[in-house]
C-alpha positions as CSV (number, residue, x, y, z in Angstrom):
1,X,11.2,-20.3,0.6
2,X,13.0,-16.8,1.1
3,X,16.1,-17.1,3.0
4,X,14.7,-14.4,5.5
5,X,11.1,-16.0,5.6
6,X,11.0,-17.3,9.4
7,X,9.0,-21.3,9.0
8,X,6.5,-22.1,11.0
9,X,5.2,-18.6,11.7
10,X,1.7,-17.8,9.7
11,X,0.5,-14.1,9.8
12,X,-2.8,-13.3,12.1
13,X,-1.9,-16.3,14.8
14,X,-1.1,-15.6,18.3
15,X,2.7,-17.1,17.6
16,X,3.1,-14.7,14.8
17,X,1.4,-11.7,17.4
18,X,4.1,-13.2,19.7
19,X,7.2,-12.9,17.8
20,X,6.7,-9.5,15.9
21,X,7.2,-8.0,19.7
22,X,10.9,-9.0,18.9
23,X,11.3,-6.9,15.8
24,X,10.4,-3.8,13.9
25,X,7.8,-4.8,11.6
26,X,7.6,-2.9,8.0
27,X,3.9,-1.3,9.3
28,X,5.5,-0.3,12.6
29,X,8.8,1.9,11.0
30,X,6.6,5.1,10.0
31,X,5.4,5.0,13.0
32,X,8.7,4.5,15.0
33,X,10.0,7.9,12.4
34,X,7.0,10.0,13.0
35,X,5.3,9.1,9.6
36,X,2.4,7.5,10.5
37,X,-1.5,8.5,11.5
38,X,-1.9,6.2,13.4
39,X,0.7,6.0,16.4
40,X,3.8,7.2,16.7
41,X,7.6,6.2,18.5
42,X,6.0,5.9,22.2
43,X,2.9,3.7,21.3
44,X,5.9,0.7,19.3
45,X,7.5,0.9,22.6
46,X,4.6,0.1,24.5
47,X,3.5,-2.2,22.4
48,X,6.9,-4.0,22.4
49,X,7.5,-4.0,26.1
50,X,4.1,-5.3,26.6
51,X,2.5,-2.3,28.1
52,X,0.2,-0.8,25.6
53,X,-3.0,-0.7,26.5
54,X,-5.4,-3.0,25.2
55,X,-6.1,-2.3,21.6
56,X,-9.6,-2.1,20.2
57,X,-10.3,-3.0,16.5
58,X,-11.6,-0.3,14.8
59,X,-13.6,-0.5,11.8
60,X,-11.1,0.7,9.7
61,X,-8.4,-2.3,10.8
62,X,-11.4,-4.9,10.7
63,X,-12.1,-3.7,6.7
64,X,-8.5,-4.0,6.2
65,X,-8.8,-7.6,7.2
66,X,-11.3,-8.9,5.7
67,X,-11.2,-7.1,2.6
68,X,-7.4,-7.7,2.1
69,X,-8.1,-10.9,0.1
70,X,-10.7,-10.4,-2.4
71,X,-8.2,-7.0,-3.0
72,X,-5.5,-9.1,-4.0
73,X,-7.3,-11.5,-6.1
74,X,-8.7,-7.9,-7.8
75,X,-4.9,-7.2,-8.4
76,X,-4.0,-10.9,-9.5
77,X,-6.7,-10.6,-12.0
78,X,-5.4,-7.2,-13.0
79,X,-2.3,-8.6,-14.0
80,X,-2.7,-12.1,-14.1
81,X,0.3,-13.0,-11.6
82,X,0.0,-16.2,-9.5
83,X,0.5,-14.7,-5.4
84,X,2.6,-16.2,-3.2
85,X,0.7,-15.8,0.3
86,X,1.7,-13.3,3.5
87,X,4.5,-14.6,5.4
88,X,6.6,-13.4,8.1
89,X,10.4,-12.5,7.6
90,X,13.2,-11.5,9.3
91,X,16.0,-9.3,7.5
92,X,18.6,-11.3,7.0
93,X,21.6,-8.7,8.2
94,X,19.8,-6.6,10.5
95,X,17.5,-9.1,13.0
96,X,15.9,-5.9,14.8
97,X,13.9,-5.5,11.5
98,X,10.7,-8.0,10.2
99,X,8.1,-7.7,7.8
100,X,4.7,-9.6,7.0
101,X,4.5,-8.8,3.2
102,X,0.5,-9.4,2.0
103,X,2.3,-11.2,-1.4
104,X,4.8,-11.7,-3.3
105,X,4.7,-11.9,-7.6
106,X,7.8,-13.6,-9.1
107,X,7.5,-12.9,-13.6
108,X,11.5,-12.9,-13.6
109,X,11.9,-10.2,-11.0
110,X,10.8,-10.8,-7.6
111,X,7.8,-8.2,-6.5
112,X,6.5,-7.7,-3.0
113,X,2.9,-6.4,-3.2
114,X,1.4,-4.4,0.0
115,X,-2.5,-3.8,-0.2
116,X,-4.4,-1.2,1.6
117,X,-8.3,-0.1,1.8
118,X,-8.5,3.4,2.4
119,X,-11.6,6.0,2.6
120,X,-11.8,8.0,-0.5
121,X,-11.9,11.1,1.8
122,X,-8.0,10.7,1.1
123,X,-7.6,9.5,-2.2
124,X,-6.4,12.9,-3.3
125,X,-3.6,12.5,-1.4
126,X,-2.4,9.7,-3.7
127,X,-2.0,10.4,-7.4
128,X,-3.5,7.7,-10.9
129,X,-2.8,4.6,-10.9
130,X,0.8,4.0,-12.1
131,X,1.8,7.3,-10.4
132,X,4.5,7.5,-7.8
133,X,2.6,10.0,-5.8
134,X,1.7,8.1,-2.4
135,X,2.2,9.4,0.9
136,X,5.9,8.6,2.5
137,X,4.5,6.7,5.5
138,X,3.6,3.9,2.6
139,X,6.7,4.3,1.1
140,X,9.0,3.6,4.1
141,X,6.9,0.3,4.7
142,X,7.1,-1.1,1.1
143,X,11.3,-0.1,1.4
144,X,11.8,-2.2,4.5
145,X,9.6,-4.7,3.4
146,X,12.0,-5.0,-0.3
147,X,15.0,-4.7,2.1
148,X,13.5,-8.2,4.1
149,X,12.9,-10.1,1.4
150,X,15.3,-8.8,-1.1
151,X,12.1,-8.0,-3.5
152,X,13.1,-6.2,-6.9
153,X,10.4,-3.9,-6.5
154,X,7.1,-3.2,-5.1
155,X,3.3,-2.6,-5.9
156,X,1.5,-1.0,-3.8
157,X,-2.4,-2.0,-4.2
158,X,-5.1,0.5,-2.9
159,X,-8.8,0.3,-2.6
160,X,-10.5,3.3,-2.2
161,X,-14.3,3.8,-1.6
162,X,-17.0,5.4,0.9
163,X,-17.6,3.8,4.1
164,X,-21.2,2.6,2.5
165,X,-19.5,0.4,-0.5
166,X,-16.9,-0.9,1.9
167,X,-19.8,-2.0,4.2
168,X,-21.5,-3.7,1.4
169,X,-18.8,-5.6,0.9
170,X,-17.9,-6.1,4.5
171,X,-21.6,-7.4,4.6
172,X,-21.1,-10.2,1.9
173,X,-17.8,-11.3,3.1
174,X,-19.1,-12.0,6.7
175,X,-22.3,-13.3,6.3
176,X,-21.7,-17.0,5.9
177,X,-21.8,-16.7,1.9
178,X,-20.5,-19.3,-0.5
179,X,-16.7,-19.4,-1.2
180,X,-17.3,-17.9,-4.3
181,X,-18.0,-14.9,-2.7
182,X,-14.6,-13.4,-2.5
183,X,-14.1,-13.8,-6.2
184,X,-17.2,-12.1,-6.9
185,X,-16.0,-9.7,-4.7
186,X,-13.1,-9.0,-6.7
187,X,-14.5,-9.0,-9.9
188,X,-16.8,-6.1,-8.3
189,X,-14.1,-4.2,-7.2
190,X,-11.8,-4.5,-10.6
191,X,-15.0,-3.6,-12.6
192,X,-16.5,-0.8,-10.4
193,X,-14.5,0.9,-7.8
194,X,-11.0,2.7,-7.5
195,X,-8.4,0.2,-7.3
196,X,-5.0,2.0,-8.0
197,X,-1.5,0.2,-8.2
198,X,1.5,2.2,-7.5
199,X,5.1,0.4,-8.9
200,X,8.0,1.2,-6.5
201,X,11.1,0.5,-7.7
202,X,13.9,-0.2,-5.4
203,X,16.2,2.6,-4.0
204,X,18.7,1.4,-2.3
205,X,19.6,4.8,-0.8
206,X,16.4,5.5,0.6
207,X,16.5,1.7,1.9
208,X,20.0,2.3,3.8
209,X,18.7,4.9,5.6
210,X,15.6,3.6,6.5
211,X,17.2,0.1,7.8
212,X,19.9,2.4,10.1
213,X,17.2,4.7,11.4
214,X,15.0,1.4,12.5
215,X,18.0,0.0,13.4
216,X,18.8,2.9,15.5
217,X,15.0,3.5,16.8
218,X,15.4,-0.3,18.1
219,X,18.7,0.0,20.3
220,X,18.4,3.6,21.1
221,X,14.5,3.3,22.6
222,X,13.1,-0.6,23.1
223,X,16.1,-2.2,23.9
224,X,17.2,1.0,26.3
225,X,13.4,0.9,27.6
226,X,13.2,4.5,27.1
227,X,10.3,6.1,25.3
228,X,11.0,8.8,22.6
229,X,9.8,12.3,23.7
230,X,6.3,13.0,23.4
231,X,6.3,15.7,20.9
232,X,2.5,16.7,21.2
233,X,3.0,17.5,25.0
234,X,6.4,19.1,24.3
235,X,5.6,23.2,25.7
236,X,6.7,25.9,23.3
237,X,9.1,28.3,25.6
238,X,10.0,31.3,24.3
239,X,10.3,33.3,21.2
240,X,11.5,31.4,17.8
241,X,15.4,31.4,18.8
242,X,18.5,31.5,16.1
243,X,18.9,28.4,14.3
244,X,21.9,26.5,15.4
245,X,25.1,25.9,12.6
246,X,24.1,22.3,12.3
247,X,20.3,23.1,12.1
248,X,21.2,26.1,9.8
249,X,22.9,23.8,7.5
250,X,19.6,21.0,7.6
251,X,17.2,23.9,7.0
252,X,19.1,24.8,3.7
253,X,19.4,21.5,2.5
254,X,15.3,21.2,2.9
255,X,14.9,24.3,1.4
256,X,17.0,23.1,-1.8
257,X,15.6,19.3,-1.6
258,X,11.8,21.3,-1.7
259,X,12.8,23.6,-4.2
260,X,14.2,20.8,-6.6
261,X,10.9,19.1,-5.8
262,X,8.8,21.9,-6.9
263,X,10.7,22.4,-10.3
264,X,10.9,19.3,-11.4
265,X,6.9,19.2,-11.1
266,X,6.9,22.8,-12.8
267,X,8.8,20.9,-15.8
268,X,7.4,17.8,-16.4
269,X,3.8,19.8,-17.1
270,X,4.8,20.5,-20.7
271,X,7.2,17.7,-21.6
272,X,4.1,15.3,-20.5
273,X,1.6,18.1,-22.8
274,X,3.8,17.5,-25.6
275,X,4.0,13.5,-25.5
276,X,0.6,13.0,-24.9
277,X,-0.1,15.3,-28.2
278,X,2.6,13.7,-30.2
279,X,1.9,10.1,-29.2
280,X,-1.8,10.7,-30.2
281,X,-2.0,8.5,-33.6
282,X,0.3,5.2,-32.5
283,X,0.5,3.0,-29.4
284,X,3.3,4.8,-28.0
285,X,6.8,5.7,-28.6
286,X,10.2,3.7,-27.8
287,X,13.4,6.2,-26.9
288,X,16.7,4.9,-25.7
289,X,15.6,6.4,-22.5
290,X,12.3,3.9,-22.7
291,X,8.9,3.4,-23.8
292,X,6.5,6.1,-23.2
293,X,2.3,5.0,-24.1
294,X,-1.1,6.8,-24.2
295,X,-3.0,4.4,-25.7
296,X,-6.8,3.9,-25.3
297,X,-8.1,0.9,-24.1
298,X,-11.1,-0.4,-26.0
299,X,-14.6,0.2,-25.7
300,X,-16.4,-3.2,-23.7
301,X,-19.5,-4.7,-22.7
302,X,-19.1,-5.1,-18.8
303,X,-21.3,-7.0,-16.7
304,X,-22.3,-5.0,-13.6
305,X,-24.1,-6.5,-10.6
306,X,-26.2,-5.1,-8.1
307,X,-24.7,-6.7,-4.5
308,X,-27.1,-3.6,-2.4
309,X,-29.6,-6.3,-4.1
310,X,-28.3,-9.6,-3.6
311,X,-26.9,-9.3,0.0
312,X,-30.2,-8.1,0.8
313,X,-31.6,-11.4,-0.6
314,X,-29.1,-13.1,0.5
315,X,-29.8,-11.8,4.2
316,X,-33.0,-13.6,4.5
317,X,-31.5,-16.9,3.8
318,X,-27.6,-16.8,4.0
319,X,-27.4,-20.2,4.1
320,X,-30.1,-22.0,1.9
321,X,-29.6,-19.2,-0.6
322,X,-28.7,-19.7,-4.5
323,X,-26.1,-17.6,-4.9
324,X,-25.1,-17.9,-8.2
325,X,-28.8,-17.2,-8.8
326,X,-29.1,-14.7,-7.3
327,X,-26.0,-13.0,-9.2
328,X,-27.8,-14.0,-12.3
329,X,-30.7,-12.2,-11.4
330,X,-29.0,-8.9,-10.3
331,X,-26.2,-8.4,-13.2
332,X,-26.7,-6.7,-16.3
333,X,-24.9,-5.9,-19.0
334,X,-23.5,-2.0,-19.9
335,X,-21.2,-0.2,-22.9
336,X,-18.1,1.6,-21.2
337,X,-15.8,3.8,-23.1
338,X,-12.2,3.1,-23.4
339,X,-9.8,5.9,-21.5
340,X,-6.2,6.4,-22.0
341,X,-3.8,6.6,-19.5
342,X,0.4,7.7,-19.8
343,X,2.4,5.1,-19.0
344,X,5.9,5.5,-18.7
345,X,8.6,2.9,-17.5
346,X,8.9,3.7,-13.4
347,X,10.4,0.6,-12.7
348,X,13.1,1.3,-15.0
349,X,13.9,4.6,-14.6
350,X,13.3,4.3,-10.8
351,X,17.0,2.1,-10.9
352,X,18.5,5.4,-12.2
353,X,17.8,6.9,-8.5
């Protein structure tokens, strides 16, 4: 067991509901530093001082749920790791701060892994599979949840499809099926949808200054009961006013940060056009900086099934139904073409940060 790991406590029960009031969980920090969609500084208050209203589960939060499993047994397959289950933690320096990692991977180095199911209205705002293009709120979650459990390194596993796949699935999950469902599942999903994984490594910068700003959040708002200001209510008085020294001084440092940003994604366009044309040939190449690949994966048979078709059989007669059968029936076998993707070492150069 992880020193920070709290015994007893197992995620989704009423005592685990209970004692995540008494920290700042890893989903809750982008939300406390004004990175999140879905609530911000005031609603983590509430919720911690027992005065949010009651919360409705939305269909998005009830997919996450239920689809969080057969996800990660998509990902175990991927990469043929054996998960450690969720389990609640408290950082071991700085109690104000929890997290409920989905997994954990140990293959030498210790990996937390966070999964997420997100409409595919958004998936350009992530970039392929092995990128480190994700959006920050993400990112601050998988950095506390490292700094809790004293993980190596992260992936972040993402589902994304339309609202009618995820209800398919949804569907076949809920409906009483066999327990080889969620396998099935999985094997759907790793064949046929877009399941990306996004390797963090571990910066210990960004992690400092994420732990002191929850830190901070925590003493400076829900222990002094007093609720952030309300920024969407906040009235614009006035004219735009000269910057102050201090704010003069931030707004150049953004401007140069940005700047840097933009040129280093300006550079990498013909370094990458020139590896991928000079790798072309071989498997890859090996530098002392690290191992760069394009290499093609090979062409398969792969067995796709038709689940519109067998939940609909399977809603006449969930429970007297053959289900292997039934699969049987509705798979059939197709030639896919082998893609190449660039691979280059993130978690290694990501400890050069």
């Amino acid at each position: 067991m992880n020193k920070a790991q709290v015994k007893g406590i197992v995620p989704g029960t009423p005592e685990w509901l209970e004692i995540r009031k008494k920290h700042l969980g890893a989903s809750e920090t982008p939300k406390a530093l004004g990175y999140s969609r879905y609530g911000d500084g005031r609603s983590v208050c509430l919720d911690k001082w027992g005065e949010a209203p009651p919360v409705e589960m939305t269909p998005q939060m009830r997919r996450g749920l239920i689809l969080e499993r057969p996800v990660m047994l998509a990902y175990a397959l991927q990469t043929g790791a054996t998960i450690q289950d969720s389990f609640f933690a408290v950082h071991p320096d700085h109690a104000e701060l929890s997290a409920t990692p989905d997994g954990v991977r140990e293959n030498g180095s210790r990996i937390n892994v966070q999964v997420k199911t997100h409409s595919s209205w958004i998936a350009d705002e992530y970039g392929e599979s092995g990128s480190d293009e994700f959006p920050d709120a993400e990112r601050i979650q998988v950095t506390q949840e490292m700094a809790v459990i004293d993980a190596d390194a992260s992936d972040l596993v993402v589902l994304f499809a339309d609202e009618d796949a995820f209800g398919l699935l949804q569907f076949m999950l809920e409906r009483g099926a066999p327990n080889s469902t969620a396998p099935q599942v999985a094997r759907y999903i790793l064949d046929n949808m877009d399941l990306r994984v996004f390797p963090v490594a571990r910066d210990r910068a960004l992690e400092n200054d994420i732990v002191q700003a929850g830190v901070e959040f925590w003493n400076d708002h829900v222990v002094a009961h007093k609720l952030p200001p309300d920024i969407m209510k906040m009235q614009d008085s006035g004219a735009i006013r000269p910057a102050t020294e201090e704010e003069a001084i931030m707004v150049s440092e953004y401007k140069e940060r940005w700047l840097n940003k933009k040129r280093a994604d300006n550079a990498m366009i013909d370094p990458k056009r020139y590896l991928i044309y000079a790798i072309l040939g071989s498997a890859g190449i090996d530098s002392d900086a690290g191992k760069i690949t394009f290499k093609k994966s090979k062409d398969r048979n792969k067995d796709v099934t038709n689940w519109e078709q067998v939940a609909l059989a399977l809603s006449d007669n969930l429970l007297d139904g053959d289900w292997n059968k039934l699969v049987e029936e509705h798979t059939y076998t197709i030639k896919t073409k082998g893609t190449r993707r660039f691979c280059v070492p993130n978690r290694k150069w990501g400890k050069d940060v």
